[in-house]
C-alpha positions in Angstrom: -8.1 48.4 -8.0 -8.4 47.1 -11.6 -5.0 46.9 -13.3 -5.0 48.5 -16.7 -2.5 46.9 -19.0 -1.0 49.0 -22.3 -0.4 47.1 -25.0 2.4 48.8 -27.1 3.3 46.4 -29.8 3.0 46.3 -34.1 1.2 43.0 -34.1 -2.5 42.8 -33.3 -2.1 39.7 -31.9 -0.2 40.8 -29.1 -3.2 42.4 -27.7 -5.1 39.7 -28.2 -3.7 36.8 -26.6 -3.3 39.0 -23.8 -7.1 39.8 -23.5 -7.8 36.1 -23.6 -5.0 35.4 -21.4 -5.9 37.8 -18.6 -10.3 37.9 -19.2 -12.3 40.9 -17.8 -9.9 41.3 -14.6 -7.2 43.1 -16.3 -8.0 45.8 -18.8 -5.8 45.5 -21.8 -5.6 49.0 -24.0 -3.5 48.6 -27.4 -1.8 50.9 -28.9 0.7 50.8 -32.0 2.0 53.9 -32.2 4.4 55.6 -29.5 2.2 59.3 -29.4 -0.4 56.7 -28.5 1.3 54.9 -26.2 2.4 58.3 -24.8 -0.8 59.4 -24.4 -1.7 56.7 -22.6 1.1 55.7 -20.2 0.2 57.3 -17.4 -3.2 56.4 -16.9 -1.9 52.5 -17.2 -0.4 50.1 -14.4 1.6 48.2 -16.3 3.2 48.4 -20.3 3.9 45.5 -22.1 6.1 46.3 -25.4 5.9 43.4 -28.0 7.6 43.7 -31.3 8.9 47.2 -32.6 6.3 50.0 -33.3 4.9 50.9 -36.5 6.8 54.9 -36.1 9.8 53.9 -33.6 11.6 51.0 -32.1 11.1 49.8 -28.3 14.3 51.5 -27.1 12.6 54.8 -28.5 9.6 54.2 -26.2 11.1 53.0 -23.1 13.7 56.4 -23.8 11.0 58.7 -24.1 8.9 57.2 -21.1 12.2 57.7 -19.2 12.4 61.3 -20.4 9.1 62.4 -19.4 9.1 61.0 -16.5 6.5 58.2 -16.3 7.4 55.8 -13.9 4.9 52.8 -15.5 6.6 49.1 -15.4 7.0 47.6 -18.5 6.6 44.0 -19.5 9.0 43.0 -22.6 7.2 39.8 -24.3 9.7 38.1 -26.2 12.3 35.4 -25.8 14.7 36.1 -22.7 18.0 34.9 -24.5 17.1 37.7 -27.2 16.5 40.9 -25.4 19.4 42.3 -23.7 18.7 43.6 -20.0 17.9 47.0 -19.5 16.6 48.7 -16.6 14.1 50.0 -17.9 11.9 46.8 -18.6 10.4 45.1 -15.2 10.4 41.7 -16.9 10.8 40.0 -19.9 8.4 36.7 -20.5 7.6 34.8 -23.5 4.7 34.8 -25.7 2.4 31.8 -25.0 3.4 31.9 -21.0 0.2 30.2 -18.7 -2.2 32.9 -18.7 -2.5 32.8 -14.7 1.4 33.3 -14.0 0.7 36.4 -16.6 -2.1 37.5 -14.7 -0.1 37.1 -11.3 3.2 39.2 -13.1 1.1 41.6 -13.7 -0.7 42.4 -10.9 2.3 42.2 -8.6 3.6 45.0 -11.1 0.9 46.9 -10.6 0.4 47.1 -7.2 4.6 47.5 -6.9 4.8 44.6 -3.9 4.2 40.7 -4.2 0.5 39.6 -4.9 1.7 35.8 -4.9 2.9 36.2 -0.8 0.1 35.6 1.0 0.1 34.3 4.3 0.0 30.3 4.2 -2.1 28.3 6.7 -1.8 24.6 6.5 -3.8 22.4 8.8 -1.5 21.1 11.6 -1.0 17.1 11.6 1.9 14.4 11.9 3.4 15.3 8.4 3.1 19.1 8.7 4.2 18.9 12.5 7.6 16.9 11.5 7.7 19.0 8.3 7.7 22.0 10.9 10.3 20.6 13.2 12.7 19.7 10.3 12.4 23.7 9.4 13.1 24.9 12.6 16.0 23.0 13.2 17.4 23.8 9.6 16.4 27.7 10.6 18.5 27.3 13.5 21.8 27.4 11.7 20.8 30.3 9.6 19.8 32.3 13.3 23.8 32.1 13.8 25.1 33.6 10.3 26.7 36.8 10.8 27.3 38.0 7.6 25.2 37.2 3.8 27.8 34.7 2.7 27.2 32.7 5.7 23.9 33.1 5.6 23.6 31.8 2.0 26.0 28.6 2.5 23.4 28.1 5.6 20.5 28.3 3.2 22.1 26.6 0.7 22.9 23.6 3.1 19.3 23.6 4.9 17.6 23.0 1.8 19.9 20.9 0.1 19.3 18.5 3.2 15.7 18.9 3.7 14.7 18.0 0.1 17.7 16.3 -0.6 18.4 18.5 -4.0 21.6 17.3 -5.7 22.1 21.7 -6.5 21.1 24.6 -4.3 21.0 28.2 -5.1 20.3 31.2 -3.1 19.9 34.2 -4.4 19.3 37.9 -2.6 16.9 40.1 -3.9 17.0 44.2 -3.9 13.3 44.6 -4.0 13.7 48.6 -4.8 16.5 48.0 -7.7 15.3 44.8 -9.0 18.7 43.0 -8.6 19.5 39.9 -7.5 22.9 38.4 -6.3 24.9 35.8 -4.7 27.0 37.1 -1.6 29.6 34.5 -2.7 29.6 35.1 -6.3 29.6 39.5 -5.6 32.6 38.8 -3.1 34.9 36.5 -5.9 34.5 38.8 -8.9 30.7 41.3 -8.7 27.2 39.9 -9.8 24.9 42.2 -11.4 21.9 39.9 -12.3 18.6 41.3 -12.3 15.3 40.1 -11.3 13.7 40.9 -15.0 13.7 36.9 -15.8 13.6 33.6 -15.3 12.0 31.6 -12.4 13.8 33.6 -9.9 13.2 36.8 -11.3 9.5 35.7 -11.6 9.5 34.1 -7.7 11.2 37.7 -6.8 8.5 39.3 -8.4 6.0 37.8 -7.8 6.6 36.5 -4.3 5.1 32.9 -5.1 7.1 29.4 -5.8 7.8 28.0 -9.1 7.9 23.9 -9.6 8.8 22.5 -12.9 9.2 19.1 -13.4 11.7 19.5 -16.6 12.9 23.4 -16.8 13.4 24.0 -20.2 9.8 23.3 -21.0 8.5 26.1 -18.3 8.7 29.2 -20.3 9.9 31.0 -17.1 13.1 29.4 -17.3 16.4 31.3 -17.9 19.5 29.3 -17.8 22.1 31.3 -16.7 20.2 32.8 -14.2 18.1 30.1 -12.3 20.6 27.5 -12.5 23.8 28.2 -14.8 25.4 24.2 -14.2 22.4 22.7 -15.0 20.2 21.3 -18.2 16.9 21.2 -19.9 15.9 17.7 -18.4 16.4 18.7 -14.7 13.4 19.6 -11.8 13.4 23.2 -10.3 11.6 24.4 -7.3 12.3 28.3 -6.6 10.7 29.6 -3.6 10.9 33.3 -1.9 11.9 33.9 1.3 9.5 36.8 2.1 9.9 39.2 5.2 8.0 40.8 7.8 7.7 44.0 5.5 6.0 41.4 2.6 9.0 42.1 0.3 11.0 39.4 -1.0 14.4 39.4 0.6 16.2 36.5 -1.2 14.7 33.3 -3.8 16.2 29.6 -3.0 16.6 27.4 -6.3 16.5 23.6 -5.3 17.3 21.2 -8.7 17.2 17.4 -9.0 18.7 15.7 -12.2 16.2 14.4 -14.5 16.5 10.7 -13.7 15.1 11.6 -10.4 11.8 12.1 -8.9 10.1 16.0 -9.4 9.5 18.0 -6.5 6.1 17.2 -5.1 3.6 18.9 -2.7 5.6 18.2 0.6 8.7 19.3 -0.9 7.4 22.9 -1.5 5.7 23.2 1.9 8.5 21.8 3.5 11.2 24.8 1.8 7.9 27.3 2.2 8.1 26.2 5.8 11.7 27.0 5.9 11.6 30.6 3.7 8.9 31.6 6.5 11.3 31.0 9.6 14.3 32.6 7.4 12.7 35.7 6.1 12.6 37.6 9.2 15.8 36.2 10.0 17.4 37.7 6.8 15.1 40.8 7.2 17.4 40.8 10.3 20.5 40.2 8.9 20.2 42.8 6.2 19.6 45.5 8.5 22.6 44.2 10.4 24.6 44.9 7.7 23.2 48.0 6.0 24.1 49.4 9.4 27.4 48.1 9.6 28.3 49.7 6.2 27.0 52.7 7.7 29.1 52.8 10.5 32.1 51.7 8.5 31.7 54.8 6.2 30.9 56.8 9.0 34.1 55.8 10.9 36.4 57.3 8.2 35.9 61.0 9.9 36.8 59.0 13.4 40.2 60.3 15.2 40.5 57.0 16.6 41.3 53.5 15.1 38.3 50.9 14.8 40.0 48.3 16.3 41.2 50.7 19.1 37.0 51.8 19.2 36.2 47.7 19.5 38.8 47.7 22.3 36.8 50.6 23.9 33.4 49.2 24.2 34.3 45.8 25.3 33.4 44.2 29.0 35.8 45.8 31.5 35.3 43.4 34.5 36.8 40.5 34.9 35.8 36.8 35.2 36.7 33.9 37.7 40.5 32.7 37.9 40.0 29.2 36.0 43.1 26.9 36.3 41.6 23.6 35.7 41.6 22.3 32.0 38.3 22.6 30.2 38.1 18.2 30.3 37.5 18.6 34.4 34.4 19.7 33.4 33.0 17.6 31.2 34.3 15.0 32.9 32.9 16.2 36.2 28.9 16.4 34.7 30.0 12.9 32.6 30.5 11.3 36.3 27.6 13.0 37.4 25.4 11.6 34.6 26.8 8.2 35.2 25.8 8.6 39.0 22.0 9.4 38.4 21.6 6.7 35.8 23.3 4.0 38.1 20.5 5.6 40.8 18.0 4.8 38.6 19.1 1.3 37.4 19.4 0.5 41.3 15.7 1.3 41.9 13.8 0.6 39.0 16.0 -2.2 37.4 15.1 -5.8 38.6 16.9 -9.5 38.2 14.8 -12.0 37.6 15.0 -15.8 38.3 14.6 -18.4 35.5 13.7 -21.7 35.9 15.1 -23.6 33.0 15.1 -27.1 31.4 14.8 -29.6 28.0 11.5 -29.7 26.4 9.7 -31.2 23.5 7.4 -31.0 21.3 4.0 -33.6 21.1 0.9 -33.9 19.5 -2.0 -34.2 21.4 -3.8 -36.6 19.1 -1.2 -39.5 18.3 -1.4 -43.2 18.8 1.1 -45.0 18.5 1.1 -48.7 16.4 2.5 -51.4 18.0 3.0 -55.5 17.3 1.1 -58.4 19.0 3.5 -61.1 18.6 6.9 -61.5 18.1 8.4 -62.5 14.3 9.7 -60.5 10.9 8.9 -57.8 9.0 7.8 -58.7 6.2 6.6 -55.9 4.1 5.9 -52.0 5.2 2.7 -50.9 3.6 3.1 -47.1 4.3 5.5 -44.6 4.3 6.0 -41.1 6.4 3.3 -38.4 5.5 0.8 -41.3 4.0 -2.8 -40.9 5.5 -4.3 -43.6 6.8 -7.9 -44.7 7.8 -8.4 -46.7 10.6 -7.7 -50.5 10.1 -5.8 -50.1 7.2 -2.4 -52.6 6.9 0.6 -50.9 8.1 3.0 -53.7 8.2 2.5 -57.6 7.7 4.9 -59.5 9.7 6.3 -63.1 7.9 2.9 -65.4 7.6 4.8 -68.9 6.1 4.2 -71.1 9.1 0.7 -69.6 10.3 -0.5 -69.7 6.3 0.6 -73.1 5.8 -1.0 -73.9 9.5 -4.1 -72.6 8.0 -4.3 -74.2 5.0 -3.3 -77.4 6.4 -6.3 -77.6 9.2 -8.7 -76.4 6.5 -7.6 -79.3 4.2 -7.9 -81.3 6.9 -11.7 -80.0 7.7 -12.7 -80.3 4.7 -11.6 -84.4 4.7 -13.5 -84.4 8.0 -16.7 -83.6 6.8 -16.8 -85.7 3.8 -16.1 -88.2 6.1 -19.3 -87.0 8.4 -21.3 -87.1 5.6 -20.8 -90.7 4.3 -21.0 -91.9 8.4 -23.7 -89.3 9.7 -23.9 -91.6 12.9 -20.6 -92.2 13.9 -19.9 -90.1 16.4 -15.9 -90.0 16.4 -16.2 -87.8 13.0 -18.7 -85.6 14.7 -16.0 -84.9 17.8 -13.1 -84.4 14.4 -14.8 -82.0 13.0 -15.5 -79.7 16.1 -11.6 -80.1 17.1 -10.5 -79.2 13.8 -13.0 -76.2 13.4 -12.1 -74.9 17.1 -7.7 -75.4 16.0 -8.5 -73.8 12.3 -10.2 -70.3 13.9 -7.1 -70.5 16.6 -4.8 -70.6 13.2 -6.4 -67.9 11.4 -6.2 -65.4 14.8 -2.8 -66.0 14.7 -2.4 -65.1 11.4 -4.9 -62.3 11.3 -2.0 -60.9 14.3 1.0 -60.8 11.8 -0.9 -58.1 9.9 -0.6 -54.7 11.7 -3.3 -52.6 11.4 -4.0 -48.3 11.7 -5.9 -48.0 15.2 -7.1 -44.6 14.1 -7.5 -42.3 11.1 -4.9 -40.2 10.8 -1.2 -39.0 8.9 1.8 -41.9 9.2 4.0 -40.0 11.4 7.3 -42.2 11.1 8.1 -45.8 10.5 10.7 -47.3 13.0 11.3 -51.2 11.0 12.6 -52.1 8.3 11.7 -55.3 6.1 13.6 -58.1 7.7 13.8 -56.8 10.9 12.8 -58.9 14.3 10.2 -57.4 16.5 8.9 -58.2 19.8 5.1 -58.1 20.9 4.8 -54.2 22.0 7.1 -53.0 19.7 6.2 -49.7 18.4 6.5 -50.3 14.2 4.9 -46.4 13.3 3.0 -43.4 14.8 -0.5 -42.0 13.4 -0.6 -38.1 14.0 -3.9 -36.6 13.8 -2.5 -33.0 11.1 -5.9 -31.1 12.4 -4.9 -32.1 16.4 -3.5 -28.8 18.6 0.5 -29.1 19.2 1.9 -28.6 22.7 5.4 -28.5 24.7 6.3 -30.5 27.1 8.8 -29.1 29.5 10.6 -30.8 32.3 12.0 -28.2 34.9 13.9 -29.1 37.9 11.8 -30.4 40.7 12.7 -28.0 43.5 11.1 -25.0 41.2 7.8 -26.7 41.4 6.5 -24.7 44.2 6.8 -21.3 42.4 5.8 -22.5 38.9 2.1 -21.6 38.3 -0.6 -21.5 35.5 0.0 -18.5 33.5 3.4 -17.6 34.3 5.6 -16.3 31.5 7.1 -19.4 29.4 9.7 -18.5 26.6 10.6 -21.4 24.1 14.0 -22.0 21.9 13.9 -24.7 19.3 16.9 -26.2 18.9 18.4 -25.4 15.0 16.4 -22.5 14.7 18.7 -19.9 17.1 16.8 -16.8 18.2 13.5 -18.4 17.4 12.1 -17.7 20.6 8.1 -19.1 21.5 6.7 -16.7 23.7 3.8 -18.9 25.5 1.6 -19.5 28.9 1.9 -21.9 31.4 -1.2 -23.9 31.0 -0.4 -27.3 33.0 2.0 -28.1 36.0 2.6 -31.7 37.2 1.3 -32.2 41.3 4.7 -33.7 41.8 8.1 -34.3 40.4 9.5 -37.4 38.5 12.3 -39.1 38.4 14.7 -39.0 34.8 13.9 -42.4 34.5 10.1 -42.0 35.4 10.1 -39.3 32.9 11.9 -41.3 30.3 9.3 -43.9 30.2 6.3 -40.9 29.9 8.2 -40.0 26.9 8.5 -43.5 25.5 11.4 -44.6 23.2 11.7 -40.7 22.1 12.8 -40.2 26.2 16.4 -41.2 25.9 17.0 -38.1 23.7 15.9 -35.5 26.2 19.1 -35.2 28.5 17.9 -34.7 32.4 19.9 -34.7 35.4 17.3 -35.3 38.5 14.2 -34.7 39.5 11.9 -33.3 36.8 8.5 -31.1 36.8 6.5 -31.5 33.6 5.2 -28.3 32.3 2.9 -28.1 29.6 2.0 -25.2 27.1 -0.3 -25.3 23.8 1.8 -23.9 20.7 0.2 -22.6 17.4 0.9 -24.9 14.5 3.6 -22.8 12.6 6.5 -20.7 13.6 8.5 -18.2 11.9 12.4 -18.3 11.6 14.9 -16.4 9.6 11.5 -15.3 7.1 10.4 -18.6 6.6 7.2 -20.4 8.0 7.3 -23.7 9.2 5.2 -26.6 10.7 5.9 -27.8 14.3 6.7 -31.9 14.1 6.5 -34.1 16.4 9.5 -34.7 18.2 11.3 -31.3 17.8 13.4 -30.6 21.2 14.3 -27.3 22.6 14.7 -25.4 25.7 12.2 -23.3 28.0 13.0 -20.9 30.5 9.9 -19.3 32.8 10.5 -16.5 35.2 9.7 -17.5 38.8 11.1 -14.9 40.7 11.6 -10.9 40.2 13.5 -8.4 42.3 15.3 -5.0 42.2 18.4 -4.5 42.1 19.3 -2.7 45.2 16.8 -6.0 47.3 19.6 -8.2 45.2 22.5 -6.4 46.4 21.2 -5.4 50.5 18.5 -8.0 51.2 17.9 -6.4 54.5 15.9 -3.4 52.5 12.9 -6.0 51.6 12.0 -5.5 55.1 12.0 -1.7 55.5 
């Protein structure tokens, strides 16, 4: 059916923003006198009145339509705030509005129902599925109103909490009358409104939403209908709740404040969600109460009371004696609940055995740097962090007496072979010479040994002397740590746990400093036997005497990655760092803890 719209209106160009507003779809007729307009009324769907007539005012039109009977809606164009409501006129919009809300206006008109409810299939996944459930359970609450008002502070709630709307609005819509109303507002002091503007009049209308992200520059708007507390800068979102019958039985108005975000895509779906589960709900509701009000008029002919009817149709038998307080029961099903879940944590809960003890951290690749004779420091040529290359000076010990040892035997050579020279024959110089040669390379090994050298390439790991200090042959003066060499832990776990410690088995790692900085790692190497603390102490070397054990020790290695996390930051292991391990050797239920005899049933 193509709507045919009448164009009744002094200025021409009425009719022709219209026609390019609406296209070939909607036939526009003009006509600019009211015998005209008349004439043609009732072979049109819809009338739209612009400015006053050339022979007669709009009032004069709309009266003599109403006089001869022609039951056409009329369209007023024209600013909302200027034209006074009147019964007569469907809507009023303003010149200029978006040509497809126009279009939508009037064809709803036209066909006298909503064209904008159409059924709405979304395709179902994660976000529409929890957009769903949040709409049921909002619905859930409106399911128990019995009466409008608490069906609109349900509404009003839902929404406000499922969009999170700082204002909420609902507003019930007689789709016959064209009204619309507020239960809350009619029961303080009347509402009267009517669905002939605005975003809610439009929504009620037109049966489809309106989102504006600021409201005064959506020429649907009407103040003190869609939102009376609020401003020009806010966001709207009006939605219909649309029944079973396809009318629309009430409009919800969400608005945010302007400093906060506009009401996107899942914000209408998720209120369209919600208007779907309430319309039949209100469609309900409304019946509910239109036959209530019919019984209540119908009871004024009654003989009898309406409180003495109530008493009349109640239950007449009785119910079960109860003389024990309503907290027996609740407690009774709490003790119950306890019961099964103490059940449960009897069979399926299990205590597990740790097997705990110190450990540290090593790297793999390190060699240690050591003296070969006893004296003093004399200089250090490195410090912590400096790489080295192999044979590089890491310390020179005090050289006085081997230098001057040195450069006395070669001053000494040298006098011995001038001496050969000038006596080529004699054969005591000859023997000189050979002594002095063998005592001068003894002289320089010795000295060559007060100079400590890098055994490897590598990163100076720490320096244990000072200059000055007196070391012994062995002494250990720094450590060379390879930085690209793989980290692991040494643990040492008590010796009687070594038969049930094996490779693979859960190994859980707590630096010390760094609380809840747990290393969750393998079992990768278990000693054959256990060691004594003194045993161990010497594996460890010097570092040993900081590891506190008690007896007889397993070492258990594992590889750790070369960083760890803790408190957000990242950090390099060193070498050194000490901490404590704990691996699970044993695991039983509960119930085997408490009656070992059941392991055997």
């Amino acid at each position: 059916m193509k709507v045919k719209v009448l164009v009744a209106s002094a200025e021409a160009e009425d009719a022709a923003w219209l026609r390019r507003a609406l296209g070939d779809a909607i036939e526009v007729v003009a006509s600019v006198s009211i015998d005209d307009a008349l004439a043609l009324a009732p072979r049109a769907s819809v009338i739209t009145v612009g400015r006053e007539l050339l022979d007669g005012t709009a009032g004069d039109l709309l009266g003599q339509l109403e006089a001869a009977a022609i039951k056409v809606p009329c369209v007023r164009l024209g600013d909302p705030k200027r034209v006074p409501h009147d019964p007569r006129v469907a809507f009023v919009i303003k010149r200029g509005a978006d040509p497809s809300h126009l279009a939508l206006l009037l064809v709803s008109l036209a066909w006298g129902r909503p064209a904008g409810a159409a059924e709405i299939h979304r395709e179902l996944d994660a976000d529409e599925a929890r957009r769903r459930e949040r709409a049921f359970a909002a619905s859930r609450k409106l399911a128990a109103a019995a009466d409008l008002r608490a069906a609109e502070t349900a509404a009003v709630t839902a929404v406000g909490d499922l969009v999170g709307a700082a204002r909420v609005h609902c507003l019930f819509v007689d789709a016959a009358a064209g009204e619309v109303w507020s239960a809350e507002r009619a029961a303080a002091d009347g509402d009267d409104r009517r669905a002939d503007r605005g975003a809610v009049g439009w929504a009620a209308r037109t049966g489809a939403p309106v989102v504006a992200e600021r409201a005064q520059d959506d020429p649907r708007w009407f103040q003190s209908l869609d939102d009376p507390a609020g401003r020009g800068d806010d966001r709207l979102l009006a939605v219909p709740v649309i029944g079973a019958d396809r009318d629309v039985h009430a409009v919800i108005v969400a608005v945010r404040p302007g400093g906060r975000p506009p009401f996107d895509d899942g914000d209408v779906a998720t209120v369209q969600a919600f208007a779907s589960l309430a319309g039949p709900l209100l469609e309900q509701l409304a019946h509910h109460v239109e036959a209530s009000a019919y019984l209540e008029e119908a009871r004024g002919d009654e003989l009898f009371r309406k409180e003495a009817m109530d008493a009349y149709g109640e239950r007449r038998w009785g119910d079960v004696v109860r003389v024990a307080p309503t907290w027996i029961r609740w407690a009774y099903w709490g003790l119950v609940l306890v019961f099964v879940a103490a059940a449960v944590f009897l069979v399926e809960g299990r205590v597990r055995t740790w097997s705990r003890g110190p450990a540290i951290v090593r790297m793999e690749a390190r060699t240690e740097v050591s003296v070969r004779t006893s004296g003093s420091i004399a200089s250090l040529e490195v410090e912590p962090g400096a790489r080295v290359a192999a044979g590089d000076v890491v310390a020179t010990l005090d050289q006085t007496m081997q230098g001057g040892d040195v450069d006395r035997l070669a001053r000494e050579l040298e006098a011995r072979l001038r001496e050969r020279l000038l006596a080529p024959t004699d054969p005591s110089t000859g023997e000189a010479v050979a002594r002095l040669r063998l005592e001068l390379e003894r002289a320089r090994a010795a000295l060559d040994e007060r100079v400590v050298r890098a055994p490897a390439s590598g990163v100076v790991g720490d320096v244990r002397v000072r200059a000055g200090q007196r070391v012994e042959p062995g002494d250990v003066v720094a450590s060379v740590v390879d930085a690209a060499s793989a980290v692991e832990v040494v643990a040492f776990l008590p010796g009687g746990d070594r038969p049930r410690l094996e490779p693979g088995q859960r190994m859980r790692l707590e630096l010390h400093g760094y609380a809840h900085a747990y290393q969750d790692l393998a079992v990768e190497a278990i000693a054959i036997e256990a060691l004594g603390p003194e045993e161990a102490r010497r594996y460890l070397g010097r570092i040993g005497d900081s590891v506190p054990l008690g007896g007889p020790v397993v070492l258990v290695r594992a590889q750790l990655p070369p960083e760890f996390e803790a408190d957000g930051e990242v950090y390099r292991f060193v070498d050194g760092m000490t901490g404590t391990v704990e691996v699970e050797v044993d695991s039983e239920r509960v119930i085997h803890a408490l009656i070992p005899g059941l392991k055997r049933l």
